[in-house]
C-alpha positions as CSV (number, residue, x, y, z in Angstrom):
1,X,98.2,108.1,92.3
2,X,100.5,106.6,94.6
3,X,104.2,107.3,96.5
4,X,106.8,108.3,94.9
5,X,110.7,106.8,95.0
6,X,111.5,103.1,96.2
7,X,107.6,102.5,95.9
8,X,106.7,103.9,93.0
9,X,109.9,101.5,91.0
10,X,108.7,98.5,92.7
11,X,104.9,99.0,92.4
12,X,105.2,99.4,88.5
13,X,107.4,96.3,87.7
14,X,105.6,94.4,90.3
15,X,102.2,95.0,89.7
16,X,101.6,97.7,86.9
17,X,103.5,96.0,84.2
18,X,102.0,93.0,84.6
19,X,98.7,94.3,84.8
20,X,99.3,95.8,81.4
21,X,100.5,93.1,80.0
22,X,97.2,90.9,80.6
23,X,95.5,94.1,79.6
24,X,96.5,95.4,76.7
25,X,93.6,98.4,76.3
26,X,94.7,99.4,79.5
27,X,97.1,101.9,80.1
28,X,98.0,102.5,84.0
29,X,100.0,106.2,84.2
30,X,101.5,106.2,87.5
31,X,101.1,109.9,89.0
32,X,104.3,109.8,92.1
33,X,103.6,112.1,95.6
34,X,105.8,111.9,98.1
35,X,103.2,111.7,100.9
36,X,99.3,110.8,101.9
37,X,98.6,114.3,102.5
38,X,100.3,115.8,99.3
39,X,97.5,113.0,97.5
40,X,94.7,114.5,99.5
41,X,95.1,118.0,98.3
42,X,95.4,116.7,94.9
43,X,92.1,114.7,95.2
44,X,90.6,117.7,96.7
45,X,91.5,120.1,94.1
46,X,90.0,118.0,91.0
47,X,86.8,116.6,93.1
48,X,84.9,118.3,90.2
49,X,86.4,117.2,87.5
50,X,88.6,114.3,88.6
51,X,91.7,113.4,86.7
52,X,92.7,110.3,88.6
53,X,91.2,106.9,88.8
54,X,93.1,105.1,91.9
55,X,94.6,106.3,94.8
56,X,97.0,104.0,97.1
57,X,97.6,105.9,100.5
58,X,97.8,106.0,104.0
59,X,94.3,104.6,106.0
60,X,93.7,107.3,108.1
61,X,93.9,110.1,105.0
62,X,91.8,107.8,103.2
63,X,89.4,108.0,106.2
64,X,89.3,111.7,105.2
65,X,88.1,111.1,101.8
66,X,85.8,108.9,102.5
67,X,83.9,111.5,105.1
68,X,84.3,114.2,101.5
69,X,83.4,111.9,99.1
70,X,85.8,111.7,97.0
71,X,85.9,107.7,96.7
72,X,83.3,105.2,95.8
73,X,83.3,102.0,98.1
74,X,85.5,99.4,96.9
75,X,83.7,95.7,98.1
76,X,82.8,92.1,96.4
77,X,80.4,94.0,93.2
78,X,83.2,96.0,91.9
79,X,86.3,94.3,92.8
80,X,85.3,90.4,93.6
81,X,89.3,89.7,95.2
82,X,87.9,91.5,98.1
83,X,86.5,88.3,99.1
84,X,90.0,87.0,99.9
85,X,91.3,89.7,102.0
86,X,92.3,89.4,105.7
87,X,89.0,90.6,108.4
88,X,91.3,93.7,109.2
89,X,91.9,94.4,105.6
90,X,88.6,96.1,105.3
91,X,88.0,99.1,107.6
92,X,84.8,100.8,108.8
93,X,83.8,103.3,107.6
94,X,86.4,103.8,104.7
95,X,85.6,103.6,101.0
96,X,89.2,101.6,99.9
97,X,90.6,98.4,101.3
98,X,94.2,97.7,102.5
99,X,96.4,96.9,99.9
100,X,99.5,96.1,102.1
101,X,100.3,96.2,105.9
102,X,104.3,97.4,107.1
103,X,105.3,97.9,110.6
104,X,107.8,99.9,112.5
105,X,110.8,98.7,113.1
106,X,113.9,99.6,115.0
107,X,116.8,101.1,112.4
108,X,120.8,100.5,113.1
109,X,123.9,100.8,111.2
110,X,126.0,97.4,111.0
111,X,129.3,99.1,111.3
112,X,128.3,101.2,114.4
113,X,126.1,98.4,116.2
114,X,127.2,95.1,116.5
115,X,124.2,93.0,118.2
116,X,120.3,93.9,117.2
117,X,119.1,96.7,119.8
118,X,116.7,95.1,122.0
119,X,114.9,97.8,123.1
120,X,113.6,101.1,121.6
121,X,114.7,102.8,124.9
122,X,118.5,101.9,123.5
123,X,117.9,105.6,121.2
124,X,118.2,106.8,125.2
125,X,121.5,105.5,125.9
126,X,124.3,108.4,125.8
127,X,126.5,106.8,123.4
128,X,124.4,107.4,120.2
129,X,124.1,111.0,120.8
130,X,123.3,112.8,118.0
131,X,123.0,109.7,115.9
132,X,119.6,109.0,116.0
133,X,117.3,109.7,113.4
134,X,113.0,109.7,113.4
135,X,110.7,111.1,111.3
136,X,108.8,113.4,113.9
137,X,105.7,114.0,114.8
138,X,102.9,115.2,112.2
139,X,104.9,112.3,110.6
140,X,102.8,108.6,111.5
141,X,106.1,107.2,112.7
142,X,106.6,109.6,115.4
143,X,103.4,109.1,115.9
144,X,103.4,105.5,116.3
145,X,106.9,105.1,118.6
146,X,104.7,107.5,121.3
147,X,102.3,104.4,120.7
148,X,104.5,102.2,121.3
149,X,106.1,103.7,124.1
150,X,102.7,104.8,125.6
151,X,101.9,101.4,126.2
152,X,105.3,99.9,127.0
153,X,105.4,102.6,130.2
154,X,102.1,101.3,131.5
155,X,100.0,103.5,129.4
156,X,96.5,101.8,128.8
157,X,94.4,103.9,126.1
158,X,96.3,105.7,123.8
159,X,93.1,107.4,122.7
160,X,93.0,109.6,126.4
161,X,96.5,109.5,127.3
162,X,99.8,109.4,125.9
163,X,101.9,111.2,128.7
164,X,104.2,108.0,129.2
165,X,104.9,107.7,125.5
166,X,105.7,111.4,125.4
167,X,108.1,111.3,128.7
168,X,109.7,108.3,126.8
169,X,110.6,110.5,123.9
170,X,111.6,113.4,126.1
171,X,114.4,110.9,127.1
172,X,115.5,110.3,123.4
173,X,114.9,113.7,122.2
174,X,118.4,115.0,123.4
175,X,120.3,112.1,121.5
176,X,118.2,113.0,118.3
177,X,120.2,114.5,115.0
178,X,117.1,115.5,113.0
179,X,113.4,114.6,113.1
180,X,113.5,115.3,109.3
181,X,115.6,112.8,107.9
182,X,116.1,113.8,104.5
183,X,114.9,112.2,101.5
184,X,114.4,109.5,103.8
185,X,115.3,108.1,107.0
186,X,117.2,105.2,105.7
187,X,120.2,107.2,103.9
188,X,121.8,108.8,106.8
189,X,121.8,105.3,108.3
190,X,123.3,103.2,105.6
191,X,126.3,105.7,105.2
192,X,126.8,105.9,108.9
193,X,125.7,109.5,109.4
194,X,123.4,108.0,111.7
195,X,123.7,104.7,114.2
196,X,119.9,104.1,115.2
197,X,116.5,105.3,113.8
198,X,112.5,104.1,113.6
199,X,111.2,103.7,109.6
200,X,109.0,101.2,108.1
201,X,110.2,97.7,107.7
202,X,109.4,97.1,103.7
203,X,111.6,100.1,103.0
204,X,114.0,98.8,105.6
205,X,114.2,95.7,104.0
206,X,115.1,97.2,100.5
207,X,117.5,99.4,101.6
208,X,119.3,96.5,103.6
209,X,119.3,94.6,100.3
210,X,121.0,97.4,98.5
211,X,123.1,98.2,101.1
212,X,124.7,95.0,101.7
213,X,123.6,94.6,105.0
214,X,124.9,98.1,105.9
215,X,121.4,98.4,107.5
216,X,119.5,96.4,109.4
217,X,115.8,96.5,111.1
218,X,114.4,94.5,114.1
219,X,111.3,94.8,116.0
220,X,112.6,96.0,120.3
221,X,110.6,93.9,122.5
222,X,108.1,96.6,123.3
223,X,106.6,95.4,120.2
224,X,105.4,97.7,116.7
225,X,102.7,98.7,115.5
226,X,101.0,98.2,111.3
227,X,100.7,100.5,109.2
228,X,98.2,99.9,106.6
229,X,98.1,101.8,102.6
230,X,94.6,101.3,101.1
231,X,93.5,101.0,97.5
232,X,90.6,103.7,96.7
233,X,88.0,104.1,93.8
234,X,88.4,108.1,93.0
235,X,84.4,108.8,92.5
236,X,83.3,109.8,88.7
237,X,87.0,108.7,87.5
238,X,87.5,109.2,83.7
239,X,88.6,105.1,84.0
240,X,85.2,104.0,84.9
241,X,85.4,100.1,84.5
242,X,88.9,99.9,83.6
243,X,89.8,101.4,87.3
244,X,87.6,98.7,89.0
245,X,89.9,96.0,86.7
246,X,93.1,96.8,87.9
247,X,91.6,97.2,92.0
248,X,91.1,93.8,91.1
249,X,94.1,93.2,90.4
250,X,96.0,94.8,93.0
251,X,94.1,92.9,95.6
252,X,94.5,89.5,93.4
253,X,97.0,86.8,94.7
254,X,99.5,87.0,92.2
255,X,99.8,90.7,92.2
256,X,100.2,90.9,96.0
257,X,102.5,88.0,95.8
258,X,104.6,89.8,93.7
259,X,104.7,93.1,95.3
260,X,105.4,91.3,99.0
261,X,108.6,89.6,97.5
262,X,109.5,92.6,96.1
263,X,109.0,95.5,98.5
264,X,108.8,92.8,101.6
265,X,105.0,94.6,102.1
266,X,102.7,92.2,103.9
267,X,100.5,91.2,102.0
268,X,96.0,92.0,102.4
269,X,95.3,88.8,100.4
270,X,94.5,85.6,102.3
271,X,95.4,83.5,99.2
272,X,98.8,85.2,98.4
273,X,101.2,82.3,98.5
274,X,104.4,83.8,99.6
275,X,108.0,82.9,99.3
276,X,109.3,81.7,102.7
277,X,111.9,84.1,102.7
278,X,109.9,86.8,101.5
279,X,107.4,86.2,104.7
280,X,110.8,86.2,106.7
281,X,111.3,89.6,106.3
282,X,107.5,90.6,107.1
283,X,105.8,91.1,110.2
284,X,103.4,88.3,109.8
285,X,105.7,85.7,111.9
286,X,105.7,88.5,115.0
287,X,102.2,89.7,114.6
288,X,102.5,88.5,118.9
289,X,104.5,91.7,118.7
290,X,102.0,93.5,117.1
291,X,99.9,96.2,119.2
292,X,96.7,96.8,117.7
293,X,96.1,100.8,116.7
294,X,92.5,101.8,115.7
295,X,93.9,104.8,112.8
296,X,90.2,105.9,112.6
297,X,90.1,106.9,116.3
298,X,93.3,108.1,116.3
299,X,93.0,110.8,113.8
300,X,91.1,112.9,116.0
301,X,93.5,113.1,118.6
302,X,96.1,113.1,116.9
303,X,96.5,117.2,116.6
304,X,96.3,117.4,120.7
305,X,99.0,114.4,120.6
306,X,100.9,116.8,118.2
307,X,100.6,119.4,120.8
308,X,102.2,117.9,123.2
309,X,105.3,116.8,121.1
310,X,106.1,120.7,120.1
311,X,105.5,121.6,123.3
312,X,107.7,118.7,125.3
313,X,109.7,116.6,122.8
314,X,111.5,119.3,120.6
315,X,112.2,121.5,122.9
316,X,114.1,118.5,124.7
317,X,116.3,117.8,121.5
318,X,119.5,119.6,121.1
């Protein structure tokens, strides 16, 4: 069970078919969802009779099956490639592991910006009004550019206070066309419908590859912040050992390899050997940019954050 779309095409070829092809008594059927949460529900609903052996999803929703059960810990005994994985590729107190790292990054369209924004604060400026798109808040990217902005502002724990992130976004709000970009945020800015946006860069990448350039990504100097999907063991799967196999290979070098040079993911694996130009196109060359989120921590404020945005952010926008 993993997303749906873009990662669901690129996962297969990259990883699942090959995986099937050095396992031939093991068939992988990929389940598509469009979201972390939409997983969860699922999980939750077949906890006593599970149908599905893996789960790829966002950390902090994996926190939340962790703290019901619903996983069995992934580590060295049931998926040895665990050994390879960066420190912050395993996270406390949460059953999976990371199976790739993105990053927020800064959206434009090529035709209607000429020169990389250098600042988030640009989504401010009075000329792209109503030509910015964001996936709002309960969405993690609204979510992170508060982070982002928190800290940027002078903002020092994120955890206790995010008043300078949400006065940043009380500035953009007015220039903002939808906080639901529809299927994704990347459409409305490849065909122009939109100038400036916040998405995730592997996705960004992809689309600028199939666009011809018609949209681009770079990281303002107030930094981004990672994102990480793990890989989870669904407890008393119907797989049993054939689950643990293909964890294994997920995490293994050549399966992350591939997967990063498709999808421009970073990659969890220490050992992946990457294409330089793959790596290019990955965080991992501005991880000075990088500001460190604890996910974990932040899930528990994250519905008083949420208050704040209806109550101050939307009611800004137009």
């Amino acid at each position: 069970m993993a997303y749906s779309g873009l990662f669901q095409e690129r996962y297969t070829k990259a990883v699942i078919e090959p995986f099937m092809k050095a396992h031939p008594d093991i068939k992988v059927t990929y389940f598509p969802l469009p979201s972390s949460a939409a997983m969860l529900g699922n999980l939750r609903a077949q906890k006593a009779a599970p149908q599905t052996d893996v789960a790829i999803m966002d950390v902090s929703v994996s926190k939340a099956g962790t703290d019901e059960s619903l996983f069995t810990k992934i580590d060295e005994t049931n998926a040895p490639n665990v050994k390879d994985l960066y420190p912050n590729a395993r996270i406390p107190d949460v059953a999976g592991v990371a199976v790739t790292f993105d990053n927020l990054v800064m959206l434009y369209n090529t035709d209607q910006v000429k020169e990389p924004p250098k600042s988030w604060m640009a989504m401010a400026d009075k000329g792209y009004a109503g030509k910015v798109v964001i996936p709002g808040m309960p969405d993690i990217q609204g979510l992170s550019l508060v982070i982002i902005l928190n800290k940027a502002n002078g903002g020092t724990d994120y955890l206790k206070d995010v008043s300078k992130g949400i006065a940043a976004m009380v500035e953009i709000a007015p220039n903002v066309q939808t906080w639901e970009p529809k299927p994704e945020v990347y459409a409305p800015i490849v065909t122009g419908q939109a100038a400036v946006g916040a998405g995730w860069n592997a996705r960004a990448q992809v689309n600028s590859q199939t666009s011809g350039g018609k949209l681009k990504a770079t990281i303002p100097q107030e930094g981004t912040v990672f994102q990480i999907n793990t890989i989870n063991l669904v407890a008393n799967g119907p797989g049993g050992d054939a689950a643990k196999t293909f964890v294994n290979y997920a995490l293994s070098p050549e399966a992350q390899k591939a997967f990063t040079e498709s999808m421009f993911y970073a990659p969890t694996n220490a050992k992946a050997d990457i294409s330089p130009e793959a790596l290019d196109r990955t965080a991992v060359k501005f991880m000075d940019k990088v500001i460190p989120v604890d996910w974990i921590a932040l899930a528990k404020v994250r519905d008083a954050i949420g208050e704040q945005w209806r109550r101050r952010v939307l009611p800004a926008s137009r």
